[in-house]
Each structure stands twice: as C-alpha cells, then as structure tokens.
C-alpha positions in Angstrom: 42.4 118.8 53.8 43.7 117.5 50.4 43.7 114.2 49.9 48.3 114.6 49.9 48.0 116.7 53.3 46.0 113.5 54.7 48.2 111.1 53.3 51.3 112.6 54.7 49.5 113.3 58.3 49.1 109.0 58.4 52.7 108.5 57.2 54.2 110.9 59.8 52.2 109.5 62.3 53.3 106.3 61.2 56.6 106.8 61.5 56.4 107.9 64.9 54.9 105.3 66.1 57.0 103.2 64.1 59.8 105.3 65.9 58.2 104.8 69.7 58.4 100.9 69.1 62.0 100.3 67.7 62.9 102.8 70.9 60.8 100.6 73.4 62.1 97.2 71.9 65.7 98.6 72.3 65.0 99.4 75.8 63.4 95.8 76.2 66.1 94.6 74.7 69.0 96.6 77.0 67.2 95.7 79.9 67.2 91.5 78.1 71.1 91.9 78.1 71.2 93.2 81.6 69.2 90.3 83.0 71.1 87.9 80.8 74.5 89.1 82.5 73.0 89.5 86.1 72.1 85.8 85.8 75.6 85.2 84.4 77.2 86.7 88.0 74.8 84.8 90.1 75.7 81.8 88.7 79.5 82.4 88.9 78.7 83.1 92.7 77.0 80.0 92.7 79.8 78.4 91.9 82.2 80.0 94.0 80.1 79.4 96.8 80.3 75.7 96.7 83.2 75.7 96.2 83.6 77.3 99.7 81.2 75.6 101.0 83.2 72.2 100.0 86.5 73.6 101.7 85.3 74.2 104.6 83.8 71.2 104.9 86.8 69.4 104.2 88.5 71.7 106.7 86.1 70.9 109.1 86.2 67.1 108.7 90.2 67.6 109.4 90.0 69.6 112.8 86.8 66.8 113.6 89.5 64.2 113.1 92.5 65.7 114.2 90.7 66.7 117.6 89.4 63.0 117.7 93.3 61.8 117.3 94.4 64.4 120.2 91.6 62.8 122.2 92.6 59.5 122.2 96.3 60.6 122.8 95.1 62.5 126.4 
C-alpha cells in the first residue's frame, strides 16, 4: 500500500469511529432526557399523593369528630 492508500484507510476508519461515538452519546443522551422526564412525573405524583394523603386525613379527623359529637348526643 502507498503511503496515500494508508493514510486514507486511518481517516476512514477514523471517521467511523468518530461516527459510532457521536451515535452512542446521542443515544446516552436520549435515554439522559428520558430519565430526566421520568423523574419529572414521579415527582409530580409525589406531590399529588400528599396531597391526598393530607385530605383524607383531614376527612378522617372530621368523621373521628363528628362520630365523637353523635356519641355524646346518644
């Protein structure tokens, strides 16, 4: 091989592999956003399941004291 043939062999190889890694780090980087916006959701269910969670305890405090009133009433 000529020293030409060689020295386009190493730059097509190089940009192949350069090639391979910016596919791979955009593929890391998809599967980045997708965590990123999974976390996002949990959170937001997080959040909307205290704020249940606080409703229903306030609900339950009222039925605790209404049946406590009716009790007393009886």
């Amino acid at each position: 091989m000529d020293e030409w043939e060689i020295l386009l062999f190493v730059c097509i190889v190089g940009m192949g592999l350069l090639a391979t890694i910016a596919f791979l780090f955009g593929k890391i980087g998809d599967l980045w956003l997708a965590v990123a916006d999974l976390q996002d959701d949990q959170q937001g269910v997080v959040r909307d399941l205290m704020a249940l969670k606080t409703e229903v305890d306030a609900m339950a405090a009222r039925e605790a004291e209404r049946l406590k009133k009716e009790g007393k009433n009886l």
